[in-house]
VOPAGU-2260 file (C-alpha; in pm, 1 decimal, decimal comma):
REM VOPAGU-2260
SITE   aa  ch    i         X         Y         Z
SITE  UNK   A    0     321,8      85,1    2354,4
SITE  UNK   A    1     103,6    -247,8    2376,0
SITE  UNK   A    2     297,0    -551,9    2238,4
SITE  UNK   A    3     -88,5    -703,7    2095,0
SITE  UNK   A    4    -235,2    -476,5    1830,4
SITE  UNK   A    5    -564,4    -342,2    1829,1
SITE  UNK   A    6    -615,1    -327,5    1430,6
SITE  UNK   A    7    -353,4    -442,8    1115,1
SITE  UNK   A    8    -311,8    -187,6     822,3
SITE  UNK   A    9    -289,4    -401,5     511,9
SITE  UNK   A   10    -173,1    -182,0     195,0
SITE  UNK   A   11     103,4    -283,1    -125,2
SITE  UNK   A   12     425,0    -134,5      31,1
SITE  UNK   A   13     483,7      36,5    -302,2
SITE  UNK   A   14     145,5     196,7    -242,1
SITE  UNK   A   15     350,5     427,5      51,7
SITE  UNK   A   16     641,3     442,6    -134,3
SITE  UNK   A   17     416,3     611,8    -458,6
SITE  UNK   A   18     249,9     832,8    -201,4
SITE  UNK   A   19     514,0     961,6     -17,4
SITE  UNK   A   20     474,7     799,5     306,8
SITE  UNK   A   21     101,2     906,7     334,5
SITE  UNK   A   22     -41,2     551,9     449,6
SITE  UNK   A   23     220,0     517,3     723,9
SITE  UNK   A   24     103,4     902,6     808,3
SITE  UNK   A   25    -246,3     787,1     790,1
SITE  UNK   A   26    -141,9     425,5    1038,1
SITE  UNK   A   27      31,6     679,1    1282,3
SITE  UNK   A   28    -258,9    1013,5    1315,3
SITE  UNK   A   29    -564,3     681,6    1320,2
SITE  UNK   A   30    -375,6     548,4    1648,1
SITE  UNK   A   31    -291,8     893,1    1776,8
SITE  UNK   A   32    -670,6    1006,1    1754,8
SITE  UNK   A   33    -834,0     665,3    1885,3
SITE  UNK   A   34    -583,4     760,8    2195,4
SITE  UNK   A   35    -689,7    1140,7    2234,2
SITE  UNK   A   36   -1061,1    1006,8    2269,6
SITE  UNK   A   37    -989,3     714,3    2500,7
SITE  UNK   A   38    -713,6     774,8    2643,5
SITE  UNK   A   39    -603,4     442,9    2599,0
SITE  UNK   A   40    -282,0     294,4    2388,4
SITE  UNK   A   41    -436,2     188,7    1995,3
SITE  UNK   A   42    -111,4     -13,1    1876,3
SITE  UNK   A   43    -201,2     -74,9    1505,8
SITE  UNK   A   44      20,7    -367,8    1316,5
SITE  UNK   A   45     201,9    -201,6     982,7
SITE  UNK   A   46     380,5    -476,5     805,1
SITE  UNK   A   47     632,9    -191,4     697,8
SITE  UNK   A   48     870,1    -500,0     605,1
SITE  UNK   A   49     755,2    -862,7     573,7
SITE  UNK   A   50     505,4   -1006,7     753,1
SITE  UNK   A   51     603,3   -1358,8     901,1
């Protein structure tokens, strides 16, 4: 997978927590889909911890 991101997912962490992981879901099937058309790696940034 590409170390540079092609897009950043901003969202409250509790936000995923409430929805049972759904936003993560959502981060993971938007990159897998952008890939199945292009064929090309679509690295999105998910601050799933703290951003720096």
């Amino acid at each position: 997978m590409s170390k540079n991101p092609n897009g950043f997912m901003s969202y409250v962490r509790f936000d995923d927590q409430h929805e049972n992981g759904r936003l993560s879901q959502l981060c993971d099937r938007l990159s897998g889909e952008v890939r199945m058309k292009t064929g090309e790696e679509f690295h999105i940034f998910q601050g799933r911890n703290d951003i720096a």
